[in-house]
N, C-alpha and C positions, 0 to 999 in steps of 0.2 A: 504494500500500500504506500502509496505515494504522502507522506507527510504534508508535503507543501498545499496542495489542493484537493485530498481527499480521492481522487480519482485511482482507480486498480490498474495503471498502467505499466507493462512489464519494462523493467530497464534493461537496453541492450545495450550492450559494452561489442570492441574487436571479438573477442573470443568468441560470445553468445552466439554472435555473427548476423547479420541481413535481417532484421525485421523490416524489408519494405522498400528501404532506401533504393536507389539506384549504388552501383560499386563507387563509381566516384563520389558520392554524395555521402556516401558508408565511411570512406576513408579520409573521407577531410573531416569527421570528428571522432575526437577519441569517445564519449559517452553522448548518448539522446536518447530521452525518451520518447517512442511514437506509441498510438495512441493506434491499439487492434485493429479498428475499422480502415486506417491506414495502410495495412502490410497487404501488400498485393499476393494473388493466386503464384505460388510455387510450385513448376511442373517439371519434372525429369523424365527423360527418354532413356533405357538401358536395353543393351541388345549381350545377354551372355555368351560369349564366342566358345566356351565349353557345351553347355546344353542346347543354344538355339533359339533359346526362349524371351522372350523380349517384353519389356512391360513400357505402356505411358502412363506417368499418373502424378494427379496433382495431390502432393504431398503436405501443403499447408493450404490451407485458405483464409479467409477473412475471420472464420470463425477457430484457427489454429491450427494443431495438425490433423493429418484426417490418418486415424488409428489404421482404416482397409487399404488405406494408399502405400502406408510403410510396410504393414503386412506383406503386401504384394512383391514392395521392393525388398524386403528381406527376404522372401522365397526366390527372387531371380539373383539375389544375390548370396545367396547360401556358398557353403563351401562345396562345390559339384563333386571332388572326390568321395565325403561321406554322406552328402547329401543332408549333414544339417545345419541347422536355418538359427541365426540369431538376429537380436535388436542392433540396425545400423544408429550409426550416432546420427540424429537429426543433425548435427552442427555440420560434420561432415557433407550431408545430401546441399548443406546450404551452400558451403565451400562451392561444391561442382555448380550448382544455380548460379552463382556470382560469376564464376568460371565463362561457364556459356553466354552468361548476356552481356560480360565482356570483351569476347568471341563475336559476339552478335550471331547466332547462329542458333537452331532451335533443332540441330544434328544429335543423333544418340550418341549415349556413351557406349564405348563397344568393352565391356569390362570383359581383363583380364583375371583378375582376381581381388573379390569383393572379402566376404570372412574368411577365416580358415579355422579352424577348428584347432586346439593344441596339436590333436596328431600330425593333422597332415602339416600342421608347422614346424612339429619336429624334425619331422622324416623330411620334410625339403631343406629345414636347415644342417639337418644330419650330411646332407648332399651338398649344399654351397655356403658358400663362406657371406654370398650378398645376402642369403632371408636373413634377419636378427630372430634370435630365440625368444626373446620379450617380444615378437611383432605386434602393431599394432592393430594389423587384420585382427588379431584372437580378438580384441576387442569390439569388434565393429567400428572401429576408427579411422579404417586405413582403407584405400583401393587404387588400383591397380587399371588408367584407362586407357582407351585410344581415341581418338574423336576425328570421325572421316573428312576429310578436307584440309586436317589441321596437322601440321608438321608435330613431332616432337617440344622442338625447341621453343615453337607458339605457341602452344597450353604452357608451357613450365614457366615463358617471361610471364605471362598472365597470372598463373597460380604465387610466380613468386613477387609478385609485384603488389597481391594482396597481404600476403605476412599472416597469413589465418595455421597456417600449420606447415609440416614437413613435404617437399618436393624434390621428386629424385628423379630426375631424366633420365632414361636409358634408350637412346636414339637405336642402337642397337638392332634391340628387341622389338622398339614400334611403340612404345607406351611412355605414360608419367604416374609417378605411385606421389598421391596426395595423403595426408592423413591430418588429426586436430591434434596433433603431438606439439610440443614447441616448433618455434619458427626455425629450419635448418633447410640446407639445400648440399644434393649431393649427385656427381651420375656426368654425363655427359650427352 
């Protein structure tokens, strides 16, 4: 509750991340309060290039998040090796939202890899020395995308120019791994 004028407005801070603003307009303050009615419809496009599966859905609206929309997006985003399914961080799904309308582009994301489950984070970190053991997939923190049209290297100036969390290029591979970890950048 809002001391000064009584009103139940939520305070968003960087980290909380996007209630509404435009990206630019996000990052030229460090705290504001907006007022629900305000925060515009948030929708995410995901195409899983493991299972095939693809969801659109609008994950926040006017009246906040919408419980069947993250449902949906944590089922396309489950760990495909065990096939199970946790809570993505809303903060994260905002990350990618900011991502793309500073992009300008209304392209899916083609996820790489969304959760992972402890095992299958063992067993890959077992195998390479890039997973981290603490990864922030196990969380629901972290993913793994490609976005068609867009090079490597222009999702990462974008993600890292926001400062919302960890960005790691891997031109490589084809993808950029975002996560709501501290602000770090690593990869090429």
């Amino acid at each position: 509750m809002d001391r000064d004028n009584g009103l139940n407005w939520p305070t968003v801070c960087r980290r909380s991340v996007l209630s509404g603003l435009t990206a630019t307009a996000f990052l030229a303050l460090p705290m504001v309060r907006v007022a629900p009615a305000a925060m515009p419809e948030r929708r995410l496009r995901f195409f899983n290039i493991h299972t095939g599966e693809r969801v659109e859905a609008v994950y926040h609206d006017t009246g906040g998040r919408v419980p069947e929309a993250l449902a949906e997006i944590n089922h396309v985003l489950r760990d495909w090796r065990t096939s199970e399914v946790a809570a993505i961080d809303p903060t994260l799904l905002d990350f990618l939202h900011v991502v793309k309308t500073k992009l300008a582009t209304d392209a899916e994301f083609h996820v790489i890899s969304g959760y992972r489950s402890p095992k299958t984070n063992a067993k890959l970190a077992s195998k390479s020395n890039a997973v981290a053991k603490k990864s922030l997939h196990m969380q629901g923190r972290a993913i793994d995308v490609a976005i068609p049209g867009f090079s490597v290297a222009e999702v990462s100036e974008v993600a890292l120019s926001l400062k919302l969390g960890g960005v790691g290029s891997y031109s490589k591979s084809g993808f950029v791994h975002l996560d709501t970890g501290r602000f770090r950048r690593w990869g090429s």
